[in-house]
C-alpha positions as CSV (number, residue, x, y, z in Angstrom):
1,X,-8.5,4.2,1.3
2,X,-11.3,1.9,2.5
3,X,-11.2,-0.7,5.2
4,X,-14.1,-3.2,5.5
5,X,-13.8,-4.7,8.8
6,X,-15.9,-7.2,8.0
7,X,-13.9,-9.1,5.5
8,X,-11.9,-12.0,5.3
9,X,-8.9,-10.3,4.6
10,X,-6.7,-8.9,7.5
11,X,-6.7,-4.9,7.9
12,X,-2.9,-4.8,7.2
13,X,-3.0,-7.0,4.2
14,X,-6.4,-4.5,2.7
15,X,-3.9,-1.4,3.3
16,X,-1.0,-2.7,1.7
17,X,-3.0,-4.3,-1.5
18,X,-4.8,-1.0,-1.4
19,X,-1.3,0.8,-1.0
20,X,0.0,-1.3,-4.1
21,X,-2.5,-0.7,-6.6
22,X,-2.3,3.2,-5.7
23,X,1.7,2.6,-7.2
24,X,1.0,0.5,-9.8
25,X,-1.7,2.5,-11.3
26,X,0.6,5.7,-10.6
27,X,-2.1,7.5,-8.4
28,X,1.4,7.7,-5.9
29,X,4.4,9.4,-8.1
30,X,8.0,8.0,-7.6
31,X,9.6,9.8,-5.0
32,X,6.2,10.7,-2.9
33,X,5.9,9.9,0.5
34,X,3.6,7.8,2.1
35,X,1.6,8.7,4.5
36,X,2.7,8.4,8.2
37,X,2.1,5.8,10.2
38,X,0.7,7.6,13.0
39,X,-1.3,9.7,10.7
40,X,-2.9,6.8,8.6
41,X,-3.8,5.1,11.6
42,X,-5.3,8.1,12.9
43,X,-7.3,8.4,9.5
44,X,-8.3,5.0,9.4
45,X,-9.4,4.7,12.9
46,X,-7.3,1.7,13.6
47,X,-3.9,0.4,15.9
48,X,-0.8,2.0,15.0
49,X,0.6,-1.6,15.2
50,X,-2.1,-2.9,12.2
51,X,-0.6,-0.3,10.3
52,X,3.1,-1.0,11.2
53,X,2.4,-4.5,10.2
54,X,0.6,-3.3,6.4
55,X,3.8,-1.1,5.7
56,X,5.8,-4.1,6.3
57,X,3.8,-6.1,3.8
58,X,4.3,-3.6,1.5
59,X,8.0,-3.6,1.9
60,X,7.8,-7.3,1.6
61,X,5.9,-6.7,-1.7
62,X,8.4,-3.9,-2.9
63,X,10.6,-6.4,-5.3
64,X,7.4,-7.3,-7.0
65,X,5.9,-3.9,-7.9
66,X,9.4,-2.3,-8.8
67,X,9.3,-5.3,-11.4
68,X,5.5,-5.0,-12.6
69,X,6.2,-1.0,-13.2
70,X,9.3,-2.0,-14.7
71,X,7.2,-4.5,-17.1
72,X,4.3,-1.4,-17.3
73,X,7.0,1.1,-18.6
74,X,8.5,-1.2,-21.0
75,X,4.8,-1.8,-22.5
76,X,4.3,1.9,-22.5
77,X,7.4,3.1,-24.6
């Protein structure tokens, strides 16, 4: 995962984009974990509370991918 810290775009909303293409391009199975919170913040250098915050963006998000895999299955079979 990269973070530019530079950018426009918040750290949390980088992570959770990041974290949704990783699903939607099935890099991340159904059923795997993510990482911890603790742990990714620890990798990433960055608050514990910025990556609280992207994990809740992804949840927010969650409707959304579960429909566009939904949509990428159907194109697949």
């Amino acid at each position: 995962m990269r973070i530019l810290q530079n950018s426009d775009i918040p750290i949390y909303q980088q992570i959770a984009e990041q974290m949704k293409e990783e699903i939607l391009s099935g890099k991340r199975k159904q059923g795997e974990y993510l990482p911890s919170i603790r742990g990714l913040a620890r990798n990433l250098r960055i608050s514990v509370i910025t990556t609280m915050k992207a994990y809740e963006e992804l949840e927010l998000q969650r409707p959304m991918v579960y429909c566009a895999l939904q949509l990428k299955r159907r194109r697949i079979y």
